[in-house]
C-alpha positions in Angstrom: 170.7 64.2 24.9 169.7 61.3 27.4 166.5 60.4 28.4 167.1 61.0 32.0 167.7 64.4 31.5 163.3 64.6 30.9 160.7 63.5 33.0 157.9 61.9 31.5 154.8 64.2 33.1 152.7 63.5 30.5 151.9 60.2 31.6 154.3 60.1 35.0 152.0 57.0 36.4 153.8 54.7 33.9 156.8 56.8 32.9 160.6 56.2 34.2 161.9 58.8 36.8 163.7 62.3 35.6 166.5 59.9 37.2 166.5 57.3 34.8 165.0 54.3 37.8 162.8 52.0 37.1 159.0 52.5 36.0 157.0 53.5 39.0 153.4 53.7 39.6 150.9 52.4 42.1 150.8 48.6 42.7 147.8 48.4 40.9 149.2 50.7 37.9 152.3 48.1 38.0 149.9 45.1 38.2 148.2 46.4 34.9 151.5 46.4 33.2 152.2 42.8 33.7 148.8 41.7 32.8 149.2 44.2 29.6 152.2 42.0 29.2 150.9 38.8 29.7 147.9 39.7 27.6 150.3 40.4 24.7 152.1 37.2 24.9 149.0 35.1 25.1 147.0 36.3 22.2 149.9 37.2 19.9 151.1 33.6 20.5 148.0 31.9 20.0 147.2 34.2 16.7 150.6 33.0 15.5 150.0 29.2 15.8 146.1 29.7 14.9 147.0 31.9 11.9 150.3 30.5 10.6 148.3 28.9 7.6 147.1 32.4 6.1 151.1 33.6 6.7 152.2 30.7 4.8 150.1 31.4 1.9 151.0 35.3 2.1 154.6 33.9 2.6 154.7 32.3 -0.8 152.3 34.7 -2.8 154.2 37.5 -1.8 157.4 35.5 -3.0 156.1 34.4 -5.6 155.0 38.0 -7.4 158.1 39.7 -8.4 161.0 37.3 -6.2 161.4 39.8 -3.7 162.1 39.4 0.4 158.7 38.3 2.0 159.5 40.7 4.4 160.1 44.2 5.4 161.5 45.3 8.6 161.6 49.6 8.9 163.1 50.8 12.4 160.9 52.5 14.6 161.3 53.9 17.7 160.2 51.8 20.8 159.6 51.9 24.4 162.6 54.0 26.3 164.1 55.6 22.8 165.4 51.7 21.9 164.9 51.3 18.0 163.5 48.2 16.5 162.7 46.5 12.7 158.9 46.5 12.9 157.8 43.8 10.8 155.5 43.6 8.0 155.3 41.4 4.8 156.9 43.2 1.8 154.4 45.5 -0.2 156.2 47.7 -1.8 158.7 46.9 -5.1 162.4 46.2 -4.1 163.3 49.8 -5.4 161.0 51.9 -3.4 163.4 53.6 -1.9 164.7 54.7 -5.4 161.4 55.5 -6.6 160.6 57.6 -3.6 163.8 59.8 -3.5 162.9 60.5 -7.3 159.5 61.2 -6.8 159.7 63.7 -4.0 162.4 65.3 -6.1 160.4 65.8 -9.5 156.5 65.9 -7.8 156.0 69.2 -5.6 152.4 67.5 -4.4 153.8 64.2 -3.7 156.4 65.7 -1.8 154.2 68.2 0.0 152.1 64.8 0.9 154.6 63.1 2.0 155.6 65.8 4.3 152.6 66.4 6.0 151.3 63.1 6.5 154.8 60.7 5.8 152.2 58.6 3.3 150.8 58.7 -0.3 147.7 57.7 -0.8 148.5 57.2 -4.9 151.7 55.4 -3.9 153.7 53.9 -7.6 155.8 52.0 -4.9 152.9 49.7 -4.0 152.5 46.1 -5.8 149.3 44.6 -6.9 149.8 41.9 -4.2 150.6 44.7 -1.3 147.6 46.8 -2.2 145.1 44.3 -1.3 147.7 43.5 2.0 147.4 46.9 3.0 144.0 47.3 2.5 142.6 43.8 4.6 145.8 44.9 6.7 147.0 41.5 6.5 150.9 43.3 6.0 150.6 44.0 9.5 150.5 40.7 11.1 154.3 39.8 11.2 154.3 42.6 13.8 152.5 39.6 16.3 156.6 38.7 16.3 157.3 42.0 17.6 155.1 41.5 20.3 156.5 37.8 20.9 160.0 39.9 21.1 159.0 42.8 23.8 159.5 45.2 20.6 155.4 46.3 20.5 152.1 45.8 22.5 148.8 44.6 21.4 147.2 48.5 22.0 149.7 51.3 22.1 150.5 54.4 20.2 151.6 54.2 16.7 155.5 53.0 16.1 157.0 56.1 14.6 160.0 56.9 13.1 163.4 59.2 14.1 161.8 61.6 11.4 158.6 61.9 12.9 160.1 62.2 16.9 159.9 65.7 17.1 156.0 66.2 16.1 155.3 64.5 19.2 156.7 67.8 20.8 156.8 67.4 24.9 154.8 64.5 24.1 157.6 62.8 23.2 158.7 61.2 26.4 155.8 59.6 27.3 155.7 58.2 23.7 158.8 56.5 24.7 157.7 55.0 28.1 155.7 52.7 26.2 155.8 50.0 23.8 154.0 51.3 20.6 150.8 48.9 19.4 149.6 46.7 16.7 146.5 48.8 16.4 145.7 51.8 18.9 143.3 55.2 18.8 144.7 55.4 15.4 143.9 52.4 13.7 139.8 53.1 15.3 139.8 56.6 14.0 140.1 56.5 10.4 144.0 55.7 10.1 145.9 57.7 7.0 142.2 59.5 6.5 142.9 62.0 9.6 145.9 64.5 9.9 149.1 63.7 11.5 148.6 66.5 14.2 145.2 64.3 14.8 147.3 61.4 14.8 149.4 62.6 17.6 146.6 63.7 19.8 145.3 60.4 19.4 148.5 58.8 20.8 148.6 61.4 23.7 144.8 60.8 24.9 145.7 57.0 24.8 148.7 57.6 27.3 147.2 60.0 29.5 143.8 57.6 30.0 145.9 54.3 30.0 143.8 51.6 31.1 143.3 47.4 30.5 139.8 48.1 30.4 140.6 50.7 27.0 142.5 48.1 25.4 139.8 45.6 25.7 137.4 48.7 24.0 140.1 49.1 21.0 140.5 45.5 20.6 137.3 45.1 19.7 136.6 48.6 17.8 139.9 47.0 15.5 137.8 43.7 14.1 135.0 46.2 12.3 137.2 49.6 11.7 139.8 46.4 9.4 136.7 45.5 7.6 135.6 49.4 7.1 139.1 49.5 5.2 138.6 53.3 6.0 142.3 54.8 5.8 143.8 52.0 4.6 146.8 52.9 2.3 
C-alpha cells in the first residue's frame, strides 16, 4: 500500500495531495509550518546547551546503575509513514524484552493491559533509576535530538508504533502528515490515566484545530501537567 493511494481529508490544509505532491495549504497555513519549524529548532537547541548539565548527570547515573546503554531508541512512526529511533534514556532493565514476552504469556491481566493501552502501570521491567525518570519525565528529553534531526516537533500527536497504526483508523493519514511531538493533547490530559481510544481523539482534535497559537497554549499547559506527574508510568 502507498501513501498516495489516500488523501489526507482529515486534516487536507497540511496534508500531502491523494497524488503524492508536496504539502499544500494557504500561504499563511505554509508560513505557520516554517515558523513551527523554526520554533522547534530554536528552543530544542537552546534546551540542549542550557540543559546538557542535568543530561550529563542522568548520562552517568543511568550508567552507572546496572552498566546498561544510557539510551534507548524504539522506532516510531513519523511524518509521511518514515520510521525513526525516538530517543529516550534507558529505563527499563537490558532484558525487557524477555521479561515482557514472558509475562504477557503467563499473566492474562497483564496481557489484557497491555493490549488495550500498549502500557503497564505495575511494570517489573522498570529500574529504580527509570521510575523516578519516568515520573519527572526527565527519559523524555533525548527526544530534543529528534527534534534537532526533523524526526519530531515540539507539539504534535503522540509518536506511535506499526502496532498501534491501525487504531488511528481513517485517522491515520493525517497522523502521518505530521511530525509527532515531545508533548501534545496527550501529555495535558492525564497521559497513561485516559484510554487509548481517548488518546487517539486527542491526536485527531489536535490535527484538525492545528494552530501556532495552540502550541504556545500546550507548551505552557506541559510545565504544571510534568509537575502533576498525573499519568506518569
Amino acid at each position: 500500500m502507498t501513501w498516495e493511494a489516500h488523501s489526507f481529508e482529515a486534516w487536507s490544509r497540511v496534508g500531502r495531495s491523494a497524488k503524492g505532491g508536496d504539502l499544500h495549504s494557504s500561504r499563511p497555513r505554509a508560513a505557520g509550518r516554517s515558523s513551527k519549524r523554526a520554533l522547534d529548532l530554536l528552543i530544542a537547541v537552546t534546551a540542549l546547551i542550557l540543559l546538557s548539565p542535568l543530561l550529563l548527570i542522568v548520562a552517568m547515573i543511568v550508567k552507572i546503575s546496572d552498566r546498561g546503554p544510557i539510551f534507548y531508541s524504539h522506532t516510531r512512526i513519523g511524518v509521511g509513514g518514515t520510521p525513526f529511533g525516538c530517543l529516550k534514556f534507558r529505563t527499563m532493565k537490558t532484558d525487557a524484552g524477555a521479561q515482557l514476552a514472558e509475562l504477557l504469556q503467563n499473566n492474562p491481566a497483564a496481557r489484557s493491559e497491555w493490549e488495550e493501552t500498549r502500557k503497564l502501570k505495575d511494570d517489573p521491567r522498570i529500574t529504580a533509576v527509570g521510575d523516578i525518570l519516568r515520573r519527572s519525565s526527565i527519559d523524555e528529553l533525548p527526544q530534543l535530538i529528534n527534534i534537532v534531526r526533523g524526526d519530531m516537533s515540539l507539539v504534535g500527536p503522540r509518536p506511535i508504533t506499526t502496532e498501534e497504526l491501525p487504531r488511528y483508523g481513517e485517522h491515520i493519514w493525517a497522523y502521518m502528515a505530521v511530525r509527532p511531538g515531545l508533548t501534545g493533547h496527550w501529555q495535558t490530559s492525564g497521559r497513561n490515566d485516559v484510554s487509548y481510544e481517548y488518546r487517539v481523539s486527542l491526536d485527531v482534535h489536535y490535527l484538525n484545530n492545528w494552530s501556532l497559537r495552540r502550541d504556545f497554549i500546550i507548551i505552557a499547559k506541559t510545565i504544571p501537567a510534568l509537575f502533576s506527574q498525573r499519568g506518569s508510568y
